[in-house]
C-alpha positions in Angstrom: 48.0 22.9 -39.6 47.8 19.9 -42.3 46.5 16.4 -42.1 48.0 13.9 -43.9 44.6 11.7 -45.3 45.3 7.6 -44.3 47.3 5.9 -47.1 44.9 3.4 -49.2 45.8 -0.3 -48.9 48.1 -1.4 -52.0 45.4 -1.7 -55.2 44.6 -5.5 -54.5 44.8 -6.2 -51.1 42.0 -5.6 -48.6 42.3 -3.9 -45.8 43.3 -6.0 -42.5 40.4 -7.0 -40.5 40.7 -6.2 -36.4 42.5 -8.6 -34.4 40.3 -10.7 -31.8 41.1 -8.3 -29.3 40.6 -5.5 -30.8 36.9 -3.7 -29.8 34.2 -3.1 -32.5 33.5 -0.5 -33.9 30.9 1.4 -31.7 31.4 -0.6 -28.8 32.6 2.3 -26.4 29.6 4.1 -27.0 26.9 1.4 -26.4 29.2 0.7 -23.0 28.5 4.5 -22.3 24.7 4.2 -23.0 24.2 1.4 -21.0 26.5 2.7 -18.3 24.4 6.4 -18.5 21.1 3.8 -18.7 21.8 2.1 -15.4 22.5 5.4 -13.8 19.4 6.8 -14.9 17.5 4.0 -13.4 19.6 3.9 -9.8 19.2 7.5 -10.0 15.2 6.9 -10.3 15.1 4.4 -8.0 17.2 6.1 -4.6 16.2 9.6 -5.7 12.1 9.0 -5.5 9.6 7.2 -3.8 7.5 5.6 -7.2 4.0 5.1 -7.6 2.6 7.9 -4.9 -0.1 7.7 -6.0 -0.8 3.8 -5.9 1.0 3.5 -2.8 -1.8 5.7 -1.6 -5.2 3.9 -3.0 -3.5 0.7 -1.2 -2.9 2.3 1.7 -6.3 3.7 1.4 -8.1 0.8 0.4 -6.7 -2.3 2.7 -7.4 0.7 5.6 -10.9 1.4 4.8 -11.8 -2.4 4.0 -10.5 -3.6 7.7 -12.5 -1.0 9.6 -15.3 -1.4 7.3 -15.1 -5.1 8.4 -14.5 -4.3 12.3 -17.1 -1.8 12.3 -20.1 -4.5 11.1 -18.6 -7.4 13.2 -18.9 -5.2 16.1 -22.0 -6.7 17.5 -20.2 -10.6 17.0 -16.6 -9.6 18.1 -17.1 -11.5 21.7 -18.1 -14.6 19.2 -15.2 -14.2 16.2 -12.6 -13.3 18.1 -12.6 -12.6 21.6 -13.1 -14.6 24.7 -16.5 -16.4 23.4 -14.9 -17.4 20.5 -15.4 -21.4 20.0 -11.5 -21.4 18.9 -11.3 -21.1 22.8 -8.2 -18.7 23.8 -6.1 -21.7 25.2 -6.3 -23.2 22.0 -4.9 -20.1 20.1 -2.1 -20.2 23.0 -1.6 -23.5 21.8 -1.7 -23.3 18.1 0.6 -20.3 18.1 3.1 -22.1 20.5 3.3 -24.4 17.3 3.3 -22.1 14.4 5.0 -19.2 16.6 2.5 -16.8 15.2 2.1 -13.2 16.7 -0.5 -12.2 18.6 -1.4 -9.4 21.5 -4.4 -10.5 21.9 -2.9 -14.2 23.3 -1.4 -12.0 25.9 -3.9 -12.0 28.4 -7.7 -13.7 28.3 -9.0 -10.4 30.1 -12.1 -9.0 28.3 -11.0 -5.8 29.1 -7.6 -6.6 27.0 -9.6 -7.4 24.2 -11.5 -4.7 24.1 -8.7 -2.6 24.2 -6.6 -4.4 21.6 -10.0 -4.1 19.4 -10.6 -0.4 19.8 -7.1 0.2 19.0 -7.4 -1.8 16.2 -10.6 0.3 14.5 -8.7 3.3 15.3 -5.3 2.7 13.6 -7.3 1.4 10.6 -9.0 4.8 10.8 -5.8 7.1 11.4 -4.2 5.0 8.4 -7.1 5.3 5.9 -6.8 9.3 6.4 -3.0 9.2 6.6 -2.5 10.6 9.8 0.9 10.1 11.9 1.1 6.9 8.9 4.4 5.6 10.1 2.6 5.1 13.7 -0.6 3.7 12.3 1.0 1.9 9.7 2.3 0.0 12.5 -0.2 -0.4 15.1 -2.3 -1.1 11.7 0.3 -4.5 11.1 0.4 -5.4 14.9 -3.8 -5.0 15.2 -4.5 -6.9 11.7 -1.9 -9.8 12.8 -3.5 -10.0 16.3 -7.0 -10.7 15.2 -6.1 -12.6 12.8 -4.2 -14.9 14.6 -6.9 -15.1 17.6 -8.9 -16.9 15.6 -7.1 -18.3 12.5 -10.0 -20.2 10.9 -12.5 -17.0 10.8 -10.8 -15.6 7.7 -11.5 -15.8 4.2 -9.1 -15.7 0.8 -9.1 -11.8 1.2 -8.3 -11.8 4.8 -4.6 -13.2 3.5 -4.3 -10.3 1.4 -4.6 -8.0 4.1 -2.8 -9.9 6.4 0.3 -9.4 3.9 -0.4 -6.2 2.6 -0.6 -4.4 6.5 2.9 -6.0 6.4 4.0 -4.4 3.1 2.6 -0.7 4.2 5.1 -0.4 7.4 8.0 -0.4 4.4 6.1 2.2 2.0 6.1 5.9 1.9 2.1 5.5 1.0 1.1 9.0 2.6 2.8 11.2 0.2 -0.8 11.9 -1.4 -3.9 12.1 -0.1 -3.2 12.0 3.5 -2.8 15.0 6.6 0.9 14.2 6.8 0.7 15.3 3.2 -1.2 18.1 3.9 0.5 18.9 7.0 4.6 18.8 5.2 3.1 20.7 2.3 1.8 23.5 5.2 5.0 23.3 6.6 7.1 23.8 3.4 4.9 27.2 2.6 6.1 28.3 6.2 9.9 27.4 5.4 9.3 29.2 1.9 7.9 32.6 4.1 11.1 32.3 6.5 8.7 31.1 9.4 9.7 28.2 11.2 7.8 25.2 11.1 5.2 24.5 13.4 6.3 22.4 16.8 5.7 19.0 16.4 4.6 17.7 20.2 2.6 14.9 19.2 5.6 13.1 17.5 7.5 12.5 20.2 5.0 11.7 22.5 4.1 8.6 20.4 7.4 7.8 20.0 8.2 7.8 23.8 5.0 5.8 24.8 5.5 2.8 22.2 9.1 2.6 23.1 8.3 1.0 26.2 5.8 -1.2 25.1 8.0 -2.2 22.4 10.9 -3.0 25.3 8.5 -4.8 27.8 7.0 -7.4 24.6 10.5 -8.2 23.6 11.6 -8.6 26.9 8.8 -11.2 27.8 8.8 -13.1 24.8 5.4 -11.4 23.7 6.4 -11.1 19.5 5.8 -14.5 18.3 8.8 -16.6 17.8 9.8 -15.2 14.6 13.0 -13.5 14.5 11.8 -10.8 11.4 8.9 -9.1 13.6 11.2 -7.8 16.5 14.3 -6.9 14.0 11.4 -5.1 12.1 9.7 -3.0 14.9 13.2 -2.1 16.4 14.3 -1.0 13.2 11.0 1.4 12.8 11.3 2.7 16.1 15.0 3.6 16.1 14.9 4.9 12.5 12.5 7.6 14.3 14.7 8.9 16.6 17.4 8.8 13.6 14.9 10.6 11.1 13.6 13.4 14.4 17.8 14.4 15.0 18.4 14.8 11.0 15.4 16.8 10.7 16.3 18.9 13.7 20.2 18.7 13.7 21.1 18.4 9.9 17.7 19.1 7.9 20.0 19.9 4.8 22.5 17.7 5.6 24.6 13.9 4.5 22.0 12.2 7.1 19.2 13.5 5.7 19.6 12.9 2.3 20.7 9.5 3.3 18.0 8.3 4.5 16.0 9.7 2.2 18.1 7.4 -0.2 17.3 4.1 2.5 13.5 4.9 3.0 13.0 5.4 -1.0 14.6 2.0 -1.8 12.8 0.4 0.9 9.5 1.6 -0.9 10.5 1.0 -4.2 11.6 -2.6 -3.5 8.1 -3.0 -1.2 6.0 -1.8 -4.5 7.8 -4.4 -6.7 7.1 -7.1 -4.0 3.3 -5.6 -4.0 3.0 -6.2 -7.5 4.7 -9.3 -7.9 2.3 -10.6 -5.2 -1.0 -9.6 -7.0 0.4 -11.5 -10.4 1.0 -14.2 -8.2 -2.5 -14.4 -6.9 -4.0 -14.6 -10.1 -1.9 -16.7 -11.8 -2.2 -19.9 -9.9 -5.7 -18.8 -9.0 -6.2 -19.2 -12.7 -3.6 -22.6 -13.5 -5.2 -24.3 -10.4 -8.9 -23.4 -11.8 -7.7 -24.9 -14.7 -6.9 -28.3 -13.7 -10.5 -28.6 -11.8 -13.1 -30.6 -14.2 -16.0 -27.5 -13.3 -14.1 -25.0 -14.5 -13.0 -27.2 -18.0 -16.5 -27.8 -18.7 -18.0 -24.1 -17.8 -20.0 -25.3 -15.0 -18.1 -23.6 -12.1 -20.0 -20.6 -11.3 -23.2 -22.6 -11.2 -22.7 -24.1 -7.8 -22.3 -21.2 -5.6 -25.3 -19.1 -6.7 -26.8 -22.6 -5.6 -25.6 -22.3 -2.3 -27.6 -20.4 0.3 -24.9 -19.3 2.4 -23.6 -17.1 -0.7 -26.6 -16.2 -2.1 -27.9 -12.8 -0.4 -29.9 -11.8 -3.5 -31.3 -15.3 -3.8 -33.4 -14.1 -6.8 -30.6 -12.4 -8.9 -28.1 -15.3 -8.2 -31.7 -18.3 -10.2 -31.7 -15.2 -13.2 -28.0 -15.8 -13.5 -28.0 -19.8 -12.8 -31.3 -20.0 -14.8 -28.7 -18.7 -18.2 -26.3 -21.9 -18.9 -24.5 -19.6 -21.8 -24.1 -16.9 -19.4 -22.8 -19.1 -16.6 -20.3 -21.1 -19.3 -18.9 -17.2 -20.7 -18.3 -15.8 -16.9 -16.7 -19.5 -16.1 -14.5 -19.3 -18.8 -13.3 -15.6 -18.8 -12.6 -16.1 -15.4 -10.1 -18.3 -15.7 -8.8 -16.5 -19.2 -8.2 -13.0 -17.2 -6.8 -14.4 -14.6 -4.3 -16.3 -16.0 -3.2 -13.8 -18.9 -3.6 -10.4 -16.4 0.8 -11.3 -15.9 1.2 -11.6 -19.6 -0.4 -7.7 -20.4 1.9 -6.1 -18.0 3.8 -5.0 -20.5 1.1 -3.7 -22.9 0.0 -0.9 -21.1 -3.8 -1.0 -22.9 -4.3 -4.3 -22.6 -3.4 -4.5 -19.2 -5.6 -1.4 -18.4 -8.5 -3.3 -20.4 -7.8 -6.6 -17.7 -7.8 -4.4 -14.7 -11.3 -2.9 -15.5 -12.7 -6.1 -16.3 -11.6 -7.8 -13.1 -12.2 -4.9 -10.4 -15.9 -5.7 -12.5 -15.5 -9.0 -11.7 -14.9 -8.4 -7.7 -17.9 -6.0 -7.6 -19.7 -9.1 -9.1 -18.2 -11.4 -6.7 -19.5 -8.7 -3.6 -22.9 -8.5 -5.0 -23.6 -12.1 -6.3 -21.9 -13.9 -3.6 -22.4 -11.0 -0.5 -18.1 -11.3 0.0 -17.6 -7.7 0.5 -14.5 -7.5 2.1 -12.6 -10.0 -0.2 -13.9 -8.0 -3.0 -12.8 -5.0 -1.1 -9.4 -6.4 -0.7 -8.3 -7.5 -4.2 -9.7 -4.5 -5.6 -7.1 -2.5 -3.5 -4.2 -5.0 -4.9 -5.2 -4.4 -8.1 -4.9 -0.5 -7.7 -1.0 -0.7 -7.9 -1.7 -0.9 -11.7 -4.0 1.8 -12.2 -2.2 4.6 -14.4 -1.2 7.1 -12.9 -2.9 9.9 -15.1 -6.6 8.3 -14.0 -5.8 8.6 -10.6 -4.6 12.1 -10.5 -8.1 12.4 -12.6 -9.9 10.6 -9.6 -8.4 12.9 -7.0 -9.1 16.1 -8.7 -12.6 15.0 -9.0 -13.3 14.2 -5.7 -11.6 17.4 -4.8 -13.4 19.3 -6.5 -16.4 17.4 -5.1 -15.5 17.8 -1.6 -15.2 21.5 -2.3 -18.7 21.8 -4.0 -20.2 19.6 -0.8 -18.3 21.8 1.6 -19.7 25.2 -0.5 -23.3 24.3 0.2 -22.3 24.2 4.4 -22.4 27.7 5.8 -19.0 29.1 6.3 -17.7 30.3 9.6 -16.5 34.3 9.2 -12.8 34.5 9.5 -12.2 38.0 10.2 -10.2 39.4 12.8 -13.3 41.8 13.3 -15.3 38.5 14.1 -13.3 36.8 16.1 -12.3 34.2 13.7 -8.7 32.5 13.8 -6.2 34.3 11.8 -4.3 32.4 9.0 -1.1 32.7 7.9 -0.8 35.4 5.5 -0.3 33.0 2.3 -1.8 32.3 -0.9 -3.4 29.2 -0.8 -2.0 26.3 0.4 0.0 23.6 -1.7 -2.8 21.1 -1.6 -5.6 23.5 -3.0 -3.2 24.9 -5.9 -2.5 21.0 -7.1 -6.5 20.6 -6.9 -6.8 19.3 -3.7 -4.6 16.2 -4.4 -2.8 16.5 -1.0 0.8 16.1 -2.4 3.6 16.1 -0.1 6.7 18.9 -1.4 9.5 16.6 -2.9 11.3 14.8 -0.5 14.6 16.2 1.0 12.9 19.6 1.2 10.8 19.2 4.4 9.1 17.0 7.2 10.3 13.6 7.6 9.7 10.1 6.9 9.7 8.9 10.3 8.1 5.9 12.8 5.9 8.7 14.1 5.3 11.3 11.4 
C-alpha cells in the first residue's frame, strides 16, 4: 500500500495559517495530560488516607499534652474547674446560655458529676494517646476537652485554643493507622485472614457503640449539646456511620459499601489534614504581622519583659543571664518575628521549611523552659508535626522500636511453651508490626478492620 506525500504549497505562497477555530498544534495532548494529572491526584486523594504518619504524632501529641495537663492539675481541679471554681457554675450556665457553648459539665453542679466527667476525661486522653478504640476516644476526647474548657472559659491559655480545635479536627482523621493498638490489632487480624482463620470476635465494639447511643439520644433530646447546630449533626453522623461501617465489614467486607466508604472516610481525612495545616500557617502568620505592628517587638525589646515578670520566670536565674545580654534579647526578638512570619512562605521549599520547623519546635522548648508554659509549648509543637517529613518520622519510629525492644530484652521473659503452661500463639511468623520495625502500621485500607465510631 502507497502514500501519496502532501503536495508543497505553489513556489511563492506560504502555507495557510489555521483558522481561529482550529486547535493548536499539541493541544489534545496537553488536554490529556492535564485530564490523566487530575485523575492521578483524585485518585490519591479518595484512594488513601495522606500523611499517616503525621496524623499520628498529632494525635499523639494533643493526647499526651491534655492528660499531661489533667494529671498535674489534679490536686487544683475542685479550684479550675469544678464546683469551687471562682467562675461559679451559674455563671458558666449563664455565659454559655449566651454564647451557646457546649458543655457536660453545665449539666449538673453535683461533685460527683464532675468527677465523673473528669475521670472520663484523663482516660479518653489516655486511650487516644495509645490509639485504642480511636474513633470512641477521639470522641469522648472532643466532648471531654470542650467540657472543661468551657466550665471555666478564662482558665486557658493561647495553647489551650489549639487543643480545643485540634480535639475537633481528630474526630474527622484516620490518625491511628500508625502507631496505635487498632493498628496493631487490624494488622493481627489481616495475618489471620491471610492464614484462612477468621478474625477474632470483636465484643467490645458493639458494646461501646450500644452504651453511647443512648447517651447520645437522651443529650439531644434535652437540649444538652450547646445550641450549635454542627455538634449534634456531627456526633449523629459518627455514631450511625458505625453501625454503617460494623454491617459492611460483616455483610459486604469486599463489597460497593465498603469501598465506599473507604472513599468518604479518606476524603474526610484528607480535607481535615489540609484544614490542620492551613490552621498552623494561620497561627503564625498573624502571630508574626500583629508582633509586627507592636513598638517592643520593632525595637528588639520584646522578650525583655517577661523574663522580668515573676509569674513566668521559674528559673528566675537563667531568665537575668538571658535579660542581662541586650544583643541576645534584640536577635531572639527579631527572629521571632522573622520565622514566624516567613514559616507560610517555605512551604514550598521543602529544606527551608524543614530548617523553620527545627528552629521553631527550638523555640517552644525555649518558651517551656524560660517561661515554665509547658503545655502551650506542648501544643504547637504537636501542630507543627503535620510538616515533619515523612522519612524522619519513619526514622523516629524505628528508633524507638527498636528501643522499646532493647528495654523490654533486659525484663525477664515469661516461657511460652506449651510444656510450661504458657499461652499458645498463633502459628505465624511474626507479626506485621515487628516485620515494618515495630512502626504499628495498619494493612492498606479496604483489605481489613474498619474505620468505624467504635474501632
Amino acid at each position: 500500500m502507497t502514500t501519496t506525500p502532501p503536495t508543497a504549497p505553489p513556489s511563492g505562497r506560504p502555507a495557510p495559517a489555521p483558522g481561529p477555530g482550529a486547535p493548536a498544534s499539541g493541544a489534545p495532548d496537553r488536554i490529556a495530560a492535564a485530564g490523566a494529572a487530575l485523575a492521578r491526584a483524585i485518585q490519591r486523594v479518595t484512594a488513601s488516607a495522606l500523611g499517616p504518619y503525621q496524623s499520628a504524632v498529632i494525635r499523639i501529641g494533643f493526647a499526651a499534652t491534655y492528660l499531661f495537663f489533667l494529671v498535674r492539675e489534679l490536686p487544683h481541679r475542685h479550684e479550675l474547674y469544678g464546683p469551687d471554681s471562682p467562675w461559679h457554675w451559674d455563671l458558666a450556665r449563664q455565659l454559655t446560655a449566651g454564647n451557646e457553648a457546649f458543655s457536660v459539665l453545665l449539666w449538673s453542679d453535683s461533685v460527683l458529676w464532675f468527677e465523673v466527667v473528669y475521670a472520663l476525661t484523663v482516660l479518653s486522653a489516655a486511650g487516644l494517646l495509645l490509639g485504642w478504640r480511636t474513633r470512641t476516644m477521639s470522641v469522648l476526647f472532643m466532648v471531654g476537652v470542650l467540657s472543661v474548657q468551657n466550665r471555666s472559659v478564662f482558665m486557658g491559655d493561647g495553647g489551650d485554643n489549639v487543643i480545643h480545635l485540634m480535639a475537633i479536627y481528630l474526630v474527622l482523621t484516620r490518625c491511628a493507622q500508625v502507631w496505635s493498638l487498632d493498628a496493631r490489632r487490624a494488622a493481627r487480624d489481616a495475618e489471620r485472614d491471610a492464614l484462612g482463620l477468621p478474625p477474632r470476635r470483636d465484643a467490645v465494639g458493639p458494646v461501646l457503640w450500644a452504651v453511647l447511643g443512648p447517651v447520645l439520644l437522651g443529650a439531644t433530646l434535652m437540649g444538652g449539646l450547646g445550641g450549635t447546630w454542627w455538634l449534634p449533626v456531627l456526633l449523629w453522623m459518627l455514631w450511625l456511620s458505625a453501625a454503617a461501617w460494623w454491617a459492611a465489614n460483616r455483610f459486604a467486607p469486599g463489597g460497593q459499601p465498603r469501598a465506599l466508604l473507604d472513599v468518604l472516610a479518606n476524603i474526610a481525612h484528607n480535607a481535615t489534614l489540609l484544614v490542620i495545616m492551613v490552621e498552623v500557617c494561620l497561627i503564625y502568620a498573624t502571630a508574626g504581622w500583629y508582633k509586627i505592628q507592636g513598638s517592643r517587638w520593632q525595637d528588639g525589646t520584646a522578650l525583655y519583659y517577661p523574663l522580668k515578670l515573676d509569674y513566668f520566670a521559674p528559673w528566675p536565674a537563667l531568665s537575668d543571664v538571658l535579660a542581662s545580654s541586650g544583643l541576645m534579647v534584640m536577635v531572639l526578638t527579631y527572629a521571632t518575628v522573622i520565622v514566624q512570619v516567613a514559616f507560610p512562605f517555605t512551604l514550598f521549599n521543602r529544606r527551608l521549611k524543614n530548617v523553620l520547623l527545627v528552629i521553631m519546635i527550638g523555640e517552644h522548648a525555649g518558651i517551656a523552659v524560660l517561661l515554665g508554659l509547658p503545655f502551650f509549648s506542648m501544643a504547637m509543637i504537636a501542630a507543627d508535626a503535620v510538616f515533619l517529613p515523612t522519612a524522619f518520622l519513619v526514622w523516629l519510629g524505628g528508633r524507638t522500636a527498636l528501643g522499646r525492644q532493647r528495654l523490654l530484652g533486659w525484663l525477664p521473659r515469661r516461657s511460652r511453651s506449651p510444656e510450661a503452661g504458657g499461652p499458645q500463639e498463633v502459628p505465624t511468623a511474626r507479626s506485621a508490626p515487628e516485620e515494618r520495625g515495630g512502626t504499628g502500621e495498619a494493612p492498606p485500607h479496604g483489605t481489613g478492620g474498619g474505620h468505624t465510631l467504635v474501632g
